[in-house]
C-alpha positions in Angstrom: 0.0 0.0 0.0 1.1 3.5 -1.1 0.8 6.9 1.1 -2.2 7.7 -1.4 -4.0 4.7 -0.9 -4.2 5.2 3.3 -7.8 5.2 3.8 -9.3 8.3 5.9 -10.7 7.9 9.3 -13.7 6.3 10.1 -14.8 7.9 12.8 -14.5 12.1 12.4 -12.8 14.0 14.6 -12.5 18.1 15.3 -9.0 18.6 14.8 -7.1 22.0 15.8 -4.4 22.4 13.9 -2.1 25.2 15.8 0.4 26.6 13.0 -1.7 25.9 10.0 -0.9 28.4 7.4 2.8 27.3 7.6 4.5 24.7 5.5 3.4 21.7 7.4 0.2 23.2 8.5 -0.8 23.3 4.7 -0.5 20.0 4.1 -1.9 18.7 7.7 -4.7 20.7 7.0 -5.7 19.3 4.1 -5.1 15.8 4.5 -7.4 16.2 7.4 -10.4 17.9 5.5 -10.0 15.1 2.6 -10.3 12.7 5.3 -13.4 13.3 6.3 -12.7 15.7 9.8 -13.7 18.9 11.0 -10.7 21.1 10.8 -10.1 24.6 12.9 -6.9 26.1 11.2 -5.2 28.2 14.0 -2.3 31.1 12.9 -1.3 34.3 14.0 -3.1 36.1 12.0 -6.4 33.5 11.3 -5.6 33.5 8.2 -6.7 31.1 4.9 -4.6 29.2 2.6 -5.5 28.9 -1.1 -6.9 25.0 -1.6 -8.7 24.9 1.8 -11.9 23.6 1.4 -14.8 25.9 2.8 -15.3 23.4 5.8 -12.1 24.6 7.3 -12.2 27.2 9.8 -9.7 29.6 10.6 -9.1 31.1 14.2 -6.3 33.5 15.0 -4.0 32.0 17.9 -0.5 33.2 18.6 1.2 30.6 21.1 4.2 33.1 21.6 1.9 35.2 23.6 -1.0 33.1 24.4 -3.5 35.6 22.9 -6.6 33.7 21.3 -5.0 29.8 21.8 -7.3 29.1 24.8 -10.5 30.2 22.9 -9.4 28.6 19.4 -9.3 25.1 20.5 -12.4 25.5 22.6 -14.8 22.2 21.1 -11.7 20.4 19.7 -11.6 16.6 20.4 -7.9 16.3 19.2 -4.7 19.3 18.5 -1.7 18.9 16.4 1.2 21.7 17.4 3.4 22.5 14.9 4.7 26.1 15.7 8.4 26.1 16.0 11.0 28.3 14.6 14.4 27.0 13.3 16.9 30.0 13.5 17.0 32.6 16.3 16.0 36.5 15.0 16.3 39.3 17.4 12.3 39.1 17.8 11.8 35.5 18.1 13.5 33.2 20.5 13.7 29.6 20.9 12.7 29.9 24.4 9.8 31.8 23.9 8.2 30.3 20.5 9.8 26.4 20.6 9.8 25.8 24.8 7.3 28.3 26.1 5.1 28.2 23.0 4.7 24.3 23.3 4.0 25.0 27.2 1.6 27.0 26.2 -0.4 24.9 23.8 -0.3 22.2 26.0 -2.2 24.2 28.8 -4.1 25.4 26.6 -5.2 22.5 25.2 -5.9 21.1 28.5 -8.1 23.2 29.8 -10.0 23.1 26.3 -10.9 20.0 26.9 -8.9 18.3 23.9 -7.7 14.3 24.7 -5.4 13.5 21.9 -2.1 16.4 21.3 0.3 15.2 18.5 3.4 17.2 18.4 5.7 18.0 15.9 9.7 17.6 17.2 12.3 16.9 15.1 15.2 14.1 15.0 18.2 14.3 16.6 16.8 16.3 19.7 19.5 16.3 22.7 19.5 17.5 26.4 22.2 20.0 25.1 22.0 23.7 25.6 25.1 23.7 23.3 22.8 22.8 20.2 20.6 25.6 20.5 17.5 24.6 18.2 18.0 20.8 19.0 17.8 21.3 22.7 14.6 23.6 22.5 12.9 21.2 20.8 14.1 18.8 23.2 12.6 20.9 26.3 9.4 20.9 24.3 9.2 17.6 23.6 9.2 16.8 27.6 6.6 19.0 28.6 4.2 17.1 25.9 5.5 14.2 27.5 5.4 14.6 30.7 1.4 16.1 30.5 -1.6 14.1 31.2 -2.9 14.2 27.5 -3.1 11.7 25.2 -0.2 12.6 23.4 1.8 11.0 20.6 5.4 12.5 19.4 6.6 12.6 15.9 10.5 13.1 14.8 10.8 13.5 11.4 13.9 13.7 9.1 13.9 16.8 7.0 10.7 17.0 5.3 10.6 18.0 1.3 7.0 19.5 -0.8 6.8 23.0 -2.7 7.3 25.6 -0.1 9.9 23.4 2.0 12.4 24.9 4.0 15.9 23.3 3.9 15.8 22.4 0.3 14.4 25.8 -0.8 17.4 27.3 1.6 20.2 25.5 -0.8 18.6 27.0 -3.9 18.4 29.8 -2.6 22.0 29.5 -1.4 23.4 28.5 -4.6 21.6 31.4 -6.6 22.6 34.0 -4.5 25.3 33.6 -2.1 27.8 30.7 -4.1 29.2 32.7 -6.9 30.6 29.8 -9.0 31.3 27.7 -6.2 29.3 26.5 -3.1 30.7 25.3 0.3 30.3 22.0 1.4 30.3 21.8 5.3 33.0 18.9 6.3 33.6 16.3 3.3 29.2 16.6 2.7 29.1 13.4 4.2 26.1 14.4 6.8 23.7 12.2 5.9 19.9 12.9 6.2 16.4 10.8 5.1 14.2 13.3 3.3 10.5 12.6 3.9 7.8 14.0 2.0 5.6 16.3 3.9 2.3 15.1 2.7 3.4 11.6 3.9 3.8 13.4 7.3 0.1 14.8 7.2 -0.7 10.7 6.7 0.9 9.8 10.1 -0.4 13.0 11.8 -3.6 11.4 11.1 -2.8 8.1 12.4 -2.0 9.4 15.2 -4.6 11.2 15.9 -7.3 8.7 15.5 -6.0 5.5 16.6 -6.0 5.0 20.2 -3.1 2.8 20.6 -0.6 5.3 19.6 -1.0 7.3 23.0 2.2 7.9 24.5 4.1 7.2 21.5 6.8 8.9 20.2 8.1 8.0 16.2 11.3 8.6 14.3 10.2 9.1 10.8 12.1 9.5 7.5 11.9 8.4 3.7 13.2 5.2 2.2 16.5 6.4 1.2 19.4 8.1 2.7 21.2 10.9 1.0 24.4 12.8 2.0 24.4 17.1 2.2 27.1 16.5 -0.6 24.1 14.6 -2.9 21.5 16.9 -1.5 23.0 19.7 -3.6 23.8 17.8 -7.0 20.2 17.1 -6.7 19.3 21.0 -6.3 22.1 21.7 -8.8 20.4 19.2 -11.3 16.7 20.3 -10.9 17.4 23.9 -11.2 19.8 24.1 -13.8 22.4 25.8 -11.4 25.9 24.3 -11.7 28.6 25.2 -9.4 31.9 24.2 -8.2 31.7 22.1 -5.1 34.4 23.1 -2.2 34.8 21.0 0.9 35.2 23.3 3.9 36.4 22.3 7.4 33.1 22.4 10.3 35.3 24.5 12.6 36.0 26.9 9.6 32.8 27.5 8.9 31.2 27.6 12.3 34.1 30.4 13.0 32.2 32.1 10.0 29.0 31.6 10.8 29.4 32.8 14.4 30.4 36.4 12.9 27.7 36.4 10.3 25.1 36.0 13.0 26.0 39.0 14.5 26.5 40.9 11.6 25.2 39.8 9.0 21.6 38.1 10.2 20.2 37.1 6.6 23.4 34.8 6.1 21.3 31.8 4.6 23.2 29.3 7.5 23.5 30.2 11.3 26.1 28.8 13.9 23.6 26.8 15.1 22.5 24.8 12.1 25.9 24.2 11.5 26.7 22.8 14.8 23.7 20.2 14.5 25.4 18.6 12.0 27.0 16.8 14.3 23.7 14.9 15.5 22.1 12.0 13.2 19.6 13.0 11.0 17.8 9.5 9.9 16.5 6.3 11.6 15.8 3.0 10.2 15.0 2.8 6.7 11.9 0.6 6.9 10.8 3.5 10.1 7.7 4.4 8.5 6.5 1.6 7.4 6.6 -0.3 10.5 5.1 2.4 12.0 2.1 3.3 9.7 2.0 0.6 7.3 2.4 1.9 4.0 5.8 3.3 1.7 6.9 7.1 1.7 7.5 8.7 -1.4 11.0 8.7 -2.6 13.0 12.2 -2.7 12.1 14.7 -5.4 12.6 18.1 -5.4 11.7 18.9 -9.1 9.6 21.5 -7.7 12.2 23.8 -7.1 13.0 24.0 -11.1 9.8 24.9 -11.9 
């Protein structure tokens, strides 16, 4: 069985889905209205993506300051929290959106009423203030776990569909800031298991409604590994863009990056990312299917030539 052929659920749910309108939220959303449930999309600003069936409703909730969570997932039987931010800006904080954000929802959802809480962490989370993004979504991940909900955990691998982050990030990288040549962090040997993000909106919906995966917590990827070094010949190739790969030391460019942070914030890497190279970035290669019964889509990022 393919991702496409997973059957909806039979029994309908009201789902909140809390970060909605953002790259994940997109597809969770919709996967969830084609399944049959009642959706309540929940962003800052309420808003509505294009695609949304009319049966979705949209409720403005900010979890970085509370305002409007409590009262959007009023009459919700189940939440899914996505909100995180990966990079640090001088407005946003790890702290405040990934730890005290989650805290937040989590209350929130408690005294809503809402039983199941799936939550969106990442792999390679570590009790390690030294990995800045890592260990917030660490901190995050244990106050969903250590609440009285009916909460299941998912850590997926980096997650690919138009509007991604990471892969967008390298084309972006190679267009405008690797002038004939690109740098390869190390020998580009970091090795990740890209997993398409409408096959994560399938087991967000498992999840959800079946009522043995309470206190669950998943490592997810896709059925192939690929290194940062083949991550970029496959940007290179989809896109046209050809440039001259250079291998550069971590410490060199973590030396870099830790300027460019402080003075030059729109440097498309921070210190940060580069540091959590060091952690593993895949799981077993059979991970989903064990977990969810049916075959992930294989890496493709043609989208990003188009």
């Amino acid at each position: 069985m393919t991702s496409q052929d997973q059957p909806g659920a039979t029994a309908p749910m009201t789902i909140a889905v809390i970060g909605a309108t953002g790259f994940v939220g997109n597809s969770v959303v919709s996967h969830l209205a084609r399944a049959g449930h009642r959706v309540v999309a929940l962003s800052r600003d309420g808003g509505r993506r294009a695609g949304w069936p009319d049966s979705v409703e949209t409720r403005a909730a900010d979890v970085a300051s509370g305002a409007g969570l409590s009262e959007g997932l009023q009459g919700a039987d189940a939440a899914v929290h996505l909100v995180a931010i990966p990079r640090q800006t001088k407005d946003e904080s790890f702290a405040a959106v990934n730890v005290r954000g989650t805290q937040r929802a989590v209350e929130s959802a408690r005294g809503a009423g809402v039983r199941r809480f799936v939550h969106l962490s990442a792999l390679g989370v570590i009790d390690d203030p030294k990995l800045d993004f890592l260990y917030s979504k660490w901190l995050g991940e244990q106050i969903v776990r250590d609440s009285d909900l009916e909460w299941v955990v998912l850590r997926p691998s980096l997650l690919f569909g138009p509007g991604d982050g990471f892969f967008s990030l390298v084309r972006t990288t190679l267009k405008w800031w690797s002038p004939g040549i690109v740098a390869i962090p190390g020998d580009g040997s970091a090795r990740f298991q890209p997993l398409a993000v409408d096959d994560l909106a399938v087991a967000v919906e498992r999840s959800l409604v079946d009522a043995d995966r309470a206190g669950s917590v998943y490592e997810l990827g896709g059925p192939e590994y690929w290194t940062y070094r083949q991550i970029v010949d496959e940007v290179m190739k989809v896109t046209g863009m050809r440039r001259f790969r250079l291998g550069m030391p971590i410490p060199l460019i973590s030396a870099l990056t830790s300027v460019t942070d402080r003075v030059l914030p729109i440097f498309p890497v921070s210190h940060d990312q580069i540091q959590s190279l060091q952690r593993p970035n895949s799981t077993e290669l059979d991970a989903f299917v064990r977990a969810f019964g049916i075959e992930p889509r294989p890496f493709d990022v043609s989208y990003l030539g188009r």
